[in-house]
Each structure stands twice: as structure tokens, then as C-alpha cells.
TORKOL-4160 file (C-alpha; in steps of 0.2 Angstrom, whole numbers, padded with zeros to 4 digits, m for minus):
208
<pt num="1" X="0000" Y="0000" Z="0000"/>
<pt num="2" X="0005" Y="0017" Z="m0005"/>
<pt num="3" X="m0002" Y="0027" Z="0009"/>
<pt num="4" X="0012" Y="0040" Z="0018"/>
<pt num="5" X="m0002" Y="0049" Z="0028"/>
<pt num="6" X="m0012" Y="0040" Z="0040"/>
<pt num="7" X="m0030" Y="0042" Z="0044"/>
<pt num="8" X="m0040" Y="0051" Z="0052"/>
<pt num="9" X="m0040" Y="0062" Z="0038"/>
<pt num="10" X="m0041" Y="0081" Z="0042"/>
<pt num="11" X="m0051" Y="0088" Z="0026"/>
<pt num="12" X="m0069" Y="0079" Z="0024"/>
<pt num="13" X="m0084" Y="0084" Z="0012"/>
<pt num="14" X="m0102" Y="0080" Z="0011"/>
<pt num="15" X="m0107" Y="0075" Z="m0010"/>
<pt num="16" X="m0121" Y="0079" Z="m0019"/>
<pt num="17" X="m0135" Y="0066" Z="m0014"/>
<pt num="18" X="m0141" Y="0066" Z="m0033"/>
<pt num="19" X="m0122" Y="0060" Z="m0039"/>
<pt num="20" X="m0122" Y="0046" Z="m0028"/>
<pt num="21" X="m0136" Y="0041" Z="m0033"/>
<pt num="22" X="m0135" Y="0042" Z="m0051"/>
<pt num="23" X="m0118" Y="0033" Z="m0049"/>
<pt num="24" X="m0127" Y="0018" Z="m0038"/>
<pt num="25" X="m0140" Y="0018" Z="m0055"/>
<pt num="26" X="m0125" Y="0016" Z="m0065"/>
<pt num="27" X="m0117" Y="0003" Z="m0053"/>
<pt num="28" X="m0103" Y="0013" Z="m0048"/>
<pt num="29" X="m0095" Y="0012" Z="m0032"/>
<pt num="30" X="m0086" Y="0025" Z="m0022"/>
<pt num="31" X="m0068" Y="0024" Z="m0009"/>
<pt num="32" X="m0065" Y="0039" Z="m0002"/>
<pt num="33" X="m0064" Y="0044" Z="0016"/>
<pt num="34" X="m0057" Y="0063" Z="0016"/>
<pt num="35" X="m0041" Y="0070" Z="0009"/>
<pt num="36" X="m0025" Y="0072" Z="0023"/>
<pt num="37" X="m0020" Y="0090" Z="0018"/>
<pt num="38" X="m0029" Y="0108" Z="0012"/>
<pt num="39" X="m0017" Y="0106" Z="m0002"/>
<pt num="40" X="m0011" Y="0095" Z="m0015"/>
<pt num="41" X="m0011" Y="0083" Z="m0032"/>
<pt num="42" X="m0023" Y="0070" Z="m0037"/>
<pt num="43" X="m0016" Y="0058" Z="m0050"/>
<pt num="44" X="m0033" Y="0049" Z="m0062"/>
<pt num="45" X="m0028" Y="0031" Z="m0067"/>
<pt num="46" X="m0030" Y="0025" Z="m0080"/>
<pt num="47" X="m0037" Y="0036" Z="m0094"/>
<pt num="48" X="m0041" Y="0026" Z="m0108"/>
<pt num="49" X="m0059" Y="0034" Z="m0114"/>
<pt num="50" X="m0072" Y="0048" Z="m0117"/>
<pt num="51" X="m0082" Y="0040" Z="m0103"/>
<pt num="52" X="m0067" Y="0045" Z="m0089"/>
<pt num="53" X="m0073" Y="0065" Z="m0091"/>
<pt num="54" X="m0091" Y="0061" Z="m0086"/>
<pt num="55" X="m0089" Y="0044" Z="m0075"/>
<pt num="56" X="m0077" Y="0057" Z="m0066"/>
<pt num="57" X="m0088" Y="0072" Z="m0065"/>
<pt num="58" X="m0101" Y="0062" Z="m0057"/>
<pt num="59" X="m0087" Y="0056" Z="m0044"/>
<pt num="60" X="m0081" Y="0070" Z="m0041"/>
<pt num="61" X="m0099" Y="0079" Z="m0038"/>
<pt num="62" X="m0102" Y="0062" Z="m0027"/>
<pt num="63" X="m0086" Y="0065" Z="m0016"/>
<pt num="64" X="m0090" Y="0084" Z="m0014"/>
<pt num="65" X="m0074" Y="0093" Z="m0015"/>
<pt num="66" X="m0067" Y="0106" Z="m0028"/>
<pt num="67" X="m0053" Y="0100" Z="m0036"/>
<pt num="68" X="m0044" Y="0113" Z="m0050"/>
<pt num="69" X="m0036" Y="0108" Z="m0068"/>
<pt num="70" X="m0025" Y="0119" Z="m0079"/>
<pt num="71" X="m0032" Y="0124" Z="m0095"/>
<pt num="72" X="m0023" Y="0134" Z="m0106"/>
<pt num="73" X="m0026" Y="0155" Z="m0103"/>
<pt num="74" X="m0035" Y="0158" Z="m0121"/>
<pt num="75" X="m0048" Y="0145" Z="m0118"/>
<pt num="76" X="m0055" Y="0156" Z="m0105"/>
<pt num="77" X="m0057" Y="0169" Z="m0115"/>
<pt num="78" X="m0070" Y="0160" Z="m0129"/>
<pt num="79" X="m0087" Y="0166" Z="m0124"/>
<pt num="80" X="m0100" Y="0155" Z="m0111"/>
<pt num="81" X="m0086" Y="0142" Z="m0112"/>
<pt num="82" X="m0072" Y="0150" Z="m0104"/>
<pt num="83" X="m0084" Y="0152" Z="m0088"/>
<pt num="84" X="m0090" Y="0137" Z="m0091"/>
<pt num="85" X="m0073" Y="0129" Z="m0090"/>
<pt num="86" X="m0070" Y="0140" Z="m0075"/>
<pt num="87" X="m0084" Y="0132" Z="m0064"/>
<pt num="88" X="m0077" Y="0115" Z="m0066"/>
<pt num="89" X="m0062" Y="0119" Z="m0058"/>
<pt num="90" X="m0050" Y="0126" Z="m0072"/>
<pt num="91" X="m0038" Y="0135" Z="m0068"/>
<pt num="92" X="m0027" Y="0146" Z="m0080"/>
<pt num="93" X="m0010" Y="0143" Z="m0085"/>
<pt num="94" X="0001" Y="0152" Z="m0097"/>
<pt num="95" X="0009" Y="0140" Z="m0110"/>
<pt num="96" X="0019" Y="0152" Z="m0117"/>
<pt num="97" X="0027" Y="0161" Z="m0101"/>
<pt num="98" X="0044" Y="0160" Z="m0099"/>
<pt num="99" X="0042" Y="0153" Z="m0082"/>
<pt num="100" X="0033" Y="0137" Z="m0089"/>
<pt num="101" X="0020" Y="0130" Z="m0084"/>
<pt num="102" X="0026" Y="0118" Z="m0069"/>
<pt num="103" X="0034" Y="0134" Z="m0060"/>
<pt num="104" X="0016" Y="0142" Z="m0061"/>
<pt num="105" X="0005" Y="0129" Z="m0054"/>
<pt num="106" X="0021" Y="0128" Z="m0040"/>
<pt num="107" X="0019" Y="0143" Z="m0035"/>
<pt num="108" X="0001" Y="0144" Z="m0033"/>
<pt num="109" X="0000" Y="0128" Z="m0022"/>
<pt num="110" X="0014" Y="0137" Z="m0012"/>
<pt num="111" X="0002" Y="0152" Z="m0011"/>
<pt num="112" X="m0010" Y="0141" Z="m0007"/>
<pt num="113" X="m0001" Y="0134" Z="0009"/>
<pt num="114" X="0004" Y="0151" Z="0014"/>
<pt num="115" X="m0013" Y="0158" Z="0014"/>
<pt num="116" X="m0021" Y="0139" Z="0022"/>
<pt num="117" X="m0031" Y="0142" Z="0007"/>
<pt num="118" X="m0041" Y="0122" Z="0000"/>
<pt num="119" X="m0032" Y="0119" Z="m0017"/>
<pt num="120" X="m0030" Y="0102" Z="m0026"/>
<pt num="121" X="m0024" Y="0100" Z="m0042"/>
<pt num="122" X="m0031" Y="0084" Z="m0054"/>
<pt num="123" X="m0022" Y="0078" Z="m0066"/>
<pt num="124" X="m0022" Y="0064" Z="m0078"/>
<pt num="125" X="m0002" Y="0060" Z="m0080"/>
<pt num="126" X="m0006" Y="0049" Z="m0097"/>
<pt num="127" X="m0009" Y="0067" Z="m0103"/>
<pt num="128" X="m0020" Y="0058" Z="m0119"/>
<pt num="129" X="m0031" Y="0042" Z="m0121"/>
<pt num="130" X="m0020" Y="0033" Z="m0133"/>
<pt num="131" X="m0006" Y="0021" Z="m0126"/>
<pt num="132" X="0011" Y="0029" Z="m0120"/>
<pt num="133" X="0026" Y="0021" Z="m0113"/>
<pt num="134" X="0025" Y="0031" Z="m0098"/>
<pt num="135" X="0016" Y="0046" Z="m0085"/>
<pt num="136" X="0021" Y="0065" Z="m0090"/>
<pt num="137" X="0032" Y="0071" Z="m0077"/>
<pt num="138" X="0022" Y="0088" Z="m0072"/>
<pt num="139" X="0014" Y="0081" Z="m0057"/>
<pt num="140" X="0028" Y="0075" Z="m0050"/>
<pt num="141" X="0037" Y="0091" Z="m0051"/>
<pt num="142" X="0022" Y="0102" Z="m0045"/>
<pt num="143" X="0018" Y="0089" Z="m0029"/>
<pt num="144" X="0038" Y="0089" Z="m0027"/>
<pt num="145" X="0040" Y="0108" Z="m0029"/>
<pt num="146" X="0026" Y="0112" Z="m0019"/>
<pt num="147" X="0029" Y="0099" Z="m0006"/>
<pt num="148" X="0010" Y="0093" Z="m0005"/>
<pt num="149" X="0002" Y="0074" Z="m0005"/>
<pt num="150" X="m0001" Y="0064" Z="m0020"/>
<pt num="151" X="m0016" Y="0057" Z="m0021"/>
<pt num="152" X="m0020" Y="0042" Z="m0033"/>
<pt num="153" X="m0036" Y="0041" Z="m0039"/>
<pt num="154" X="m0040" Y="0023" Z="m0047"/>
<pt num="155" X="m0054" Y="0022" Z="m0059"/>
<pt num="156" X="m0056" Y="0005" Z="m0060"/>
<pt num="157" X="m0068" Y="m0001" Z="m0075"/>
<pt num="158" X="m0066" Y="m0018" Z="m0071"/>
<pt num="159" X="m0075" Y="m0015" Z="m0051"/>
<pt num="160" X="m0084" Y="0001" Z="m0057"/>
<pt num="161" X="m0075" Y="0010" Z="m0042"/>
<pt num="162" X="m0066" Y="0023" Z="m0038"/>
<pt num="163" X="m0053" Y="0021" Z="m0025"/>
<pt num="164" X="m0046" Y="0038" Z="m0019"/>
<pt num="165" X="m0039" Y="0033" Z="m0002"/>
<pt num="166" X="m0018" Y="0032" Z="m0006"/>
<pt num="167" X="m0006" Y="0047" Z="m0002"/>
<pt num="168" X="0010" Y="0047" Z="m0006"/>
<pt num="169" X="0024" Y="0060" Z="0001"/>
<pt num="170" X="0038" Y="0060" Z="m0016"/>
<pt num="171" X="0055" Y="0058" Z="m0008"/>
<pt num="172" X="0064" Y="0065" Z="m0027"/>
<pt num="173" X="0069" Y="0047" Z="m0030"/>
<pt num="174" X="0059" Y="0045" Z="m0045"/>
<pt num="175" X="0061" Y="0027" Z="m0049"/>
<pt num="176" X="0057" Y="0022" Z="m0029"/>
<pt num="177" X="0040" Y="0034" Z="m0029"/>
<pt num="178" X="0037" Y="0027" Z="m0046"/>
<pt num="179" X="0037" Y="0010" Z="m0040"/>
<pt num="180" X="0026" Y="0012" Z="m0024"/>
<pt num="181" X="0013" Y="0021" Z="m0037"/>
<pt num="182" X="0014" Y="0007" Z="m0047"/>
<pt num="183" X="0011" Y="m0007" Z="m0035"/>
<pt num="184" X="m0003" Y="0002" Z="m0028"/>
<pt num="185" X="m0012" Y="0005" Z="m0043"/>
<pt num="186" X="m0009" Y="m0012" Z="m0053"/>
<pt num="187" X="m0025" Y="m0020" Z="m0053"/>
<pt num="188" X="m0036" Y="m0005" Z="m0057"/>
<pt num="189" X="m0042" Y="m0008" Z="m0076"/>
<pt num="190" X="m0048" Y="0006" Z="m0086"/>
<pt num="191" X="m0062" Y="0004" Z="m0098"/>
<pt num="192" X="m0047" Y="0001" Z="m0114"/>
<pt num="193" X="m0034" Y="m0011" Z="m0103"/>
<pt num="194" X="m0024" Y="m0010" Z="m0118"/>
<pt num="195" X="m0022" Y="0008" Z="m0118"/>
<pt num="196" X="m0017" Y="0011" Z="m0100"/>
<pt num="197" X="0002" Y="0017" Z="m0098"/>
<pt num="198" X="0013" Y="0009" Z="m0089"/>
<pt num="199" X="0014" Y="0018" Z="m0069"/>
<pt num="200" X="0033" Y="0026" Z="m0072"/>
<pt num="201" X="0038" Y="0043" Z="m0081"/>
<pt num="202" X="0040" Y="0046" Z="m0099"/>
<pt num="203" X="0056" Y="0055" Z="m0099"/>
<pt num="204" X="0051" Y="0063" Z="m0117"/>
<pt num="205" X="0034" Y="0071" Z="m0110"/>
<pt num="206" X="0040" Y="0085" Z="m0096"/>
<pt num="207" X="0021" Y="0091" Z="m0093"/>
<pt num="208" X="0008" Y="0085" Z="m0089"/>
């Protein structure tokens, strides 16, 4: 088990009633308990389909708590959508600074801390539906940067469950936090098996 921070956890949320229930009609099951920290970054394993986005709206809606995305900053801009975007959680990130975008979402969290203000960050480290020989490394260095949990979130198909109740504190050894992440998230099947990447980081892809 991948789990650095032990229970009870200190952040908890009441869902919405109707999500819960339209994920029982849909036989979807839901492990989640609370999250250990005001701030920090969820990893969604594996994404394999067009079904993740809504399968994990509705979980999300379920579980109650806000969690944020980065979306590029001209998205926000477009008319309806760009608010649109904004109420699910996007958050806007330059892709063009010369910061980058990993130093961004670093030093927001970092804001974040100071301020004890709630922020988690979701990410899907595959970074695209297709199969890839590996995670994009951005999560990693956000959470390491920013010094915050890492959640993993396993959507797993094959149980219809999600199972949000591992944390992992990064130690900077990549291939050893790799390898926890891995074993904890081995039997979780997403709805294409044969598009799920394999749990390590794609040294090509730095963003995620």
C-alpha cells in the first residue's frame, strides 16, 4: 500500500445526494474517506476513454470537493465556455510564459499553503487516451516543488470503483516513488486495458 499519511483524515466533504445516486443507478462504487491536507495533487488512473470525463464528474460531484485543472489561458477567453470551464475547476495557466507551466502551478500551491487556502490539483499524468510508454512528469514536479500529497485516484472499470484513499509524500527518488505508485495502482483496469500506460515517467513528456 501506497499510503504516507495516515488516517483520520483532516479535510472531509459532504457529496451531492443526486451523484451518488446516479452513480449507484449506473453501478458505480465510491472509496473515499477525506483527503490528509488543504493542499495538494490527485493523479486519475488509468485514462483510456471519453467516458473518464463524465464517469469522473459524477465522482467528483459524489465525493463533494473542488478540485482545480490547468487549461490553457486563451480557452477562458472564448465566450460561455471560458466560464464554463472555470466552474469545473479550471484554472489558467500560461503555456507560453517563460516561467513554464510547472513553476506556475508551484507557486500557486505554495500560495495556497501560505494563505491555508483548500487547493488540489487533478491531473491525468497519461496526458491523452492513446497508449504511451509512460506518465508525463508535471505532477511530479508540481507535488515535489510544492511539497503537498499525491493522491491516486484509481478508476477502475473492471470493479466500477473509484478508490481515492492512497497518499504518497515524493522523496525526489523517481524510480522508488514510481514504483510504490505502481504497485498500488496495478489491478485498477480502465475501460481500454490496452491503452493504460505503464505507472513510471516518460522521460520525453515533461508536462503533464
Amino acid at each position: 500500500m501506497a499510503n504516507d499519511y495516515a488516517p483520520p483524515q483532516p479535510v472531509q466533504f459532504r457529496g451531492s445526494v443526486m451523484a451518488q445516486t446516479i452513480l449507484r443507478w449506473m453501478g458505480w462504487r465510491l472509496d473515499f474517506q477525506g483527503l490528509p491536507a488543504l493542499q495538494g495533487v490527485i493523479v486519475v488512473y488509468p485514462h483510456t476513454s471519453n467516458w473518464d470525463l463524465p464517469v469522473g464528474l459524477l465522482l467528483k460531484w459524489a465525493m463533494g470537493f473542488d478540485a482545480k485543472f490547468w487549461a490553457k489561458d486563451s480557452l477562458f477567453r472564448i465566450p460561455l465556455f471560458g466560464p464554463w470551464l472555470r466552474w469545473l475547476g479550471g484554472v489558467s495557466v500560461n503555456r507560453k510564459s517563460a516561467q513554464g507551466v510547472v513553476p506556475q502551478m508551484v507557486d500557486l500551491i505554495v500560495q495556497k499553503k501560505l494563505s491555508r487556502d483548500y487547493f488540489w490539483l487533478v491531473l491525468a499524468p497519461e496526458g491523452t487516451r492513446s497508449y504511451r510508454p509512460g506518465w508525463r512528469s508535471g505532477f511530479y514536479r508540481v507535488a515535489l516543488g510544492a511539497d503537498v500529497p499525491v493522491a491516486l485516484a484509481a478508476l477502475d472499470y473492471g470493479q466500477k470503483m473509484l478508490t481515492l484513499t492512497q497518499f504518497v509524500r515524493l522523496t525526489g527518488d523517481q524510480p522508488h516513488d514510481m514504483q510504490r505508485m505502481a504497485l498500488a495502482l496495478e489491478t485498477c483496469r480502465g475501460y481500454r486495458p490496452a491503452l493504460a500506460s505503464p505507472v513510471r515517467l516518460d522521460v520525453d513528456k515533461e508536462v503533464s
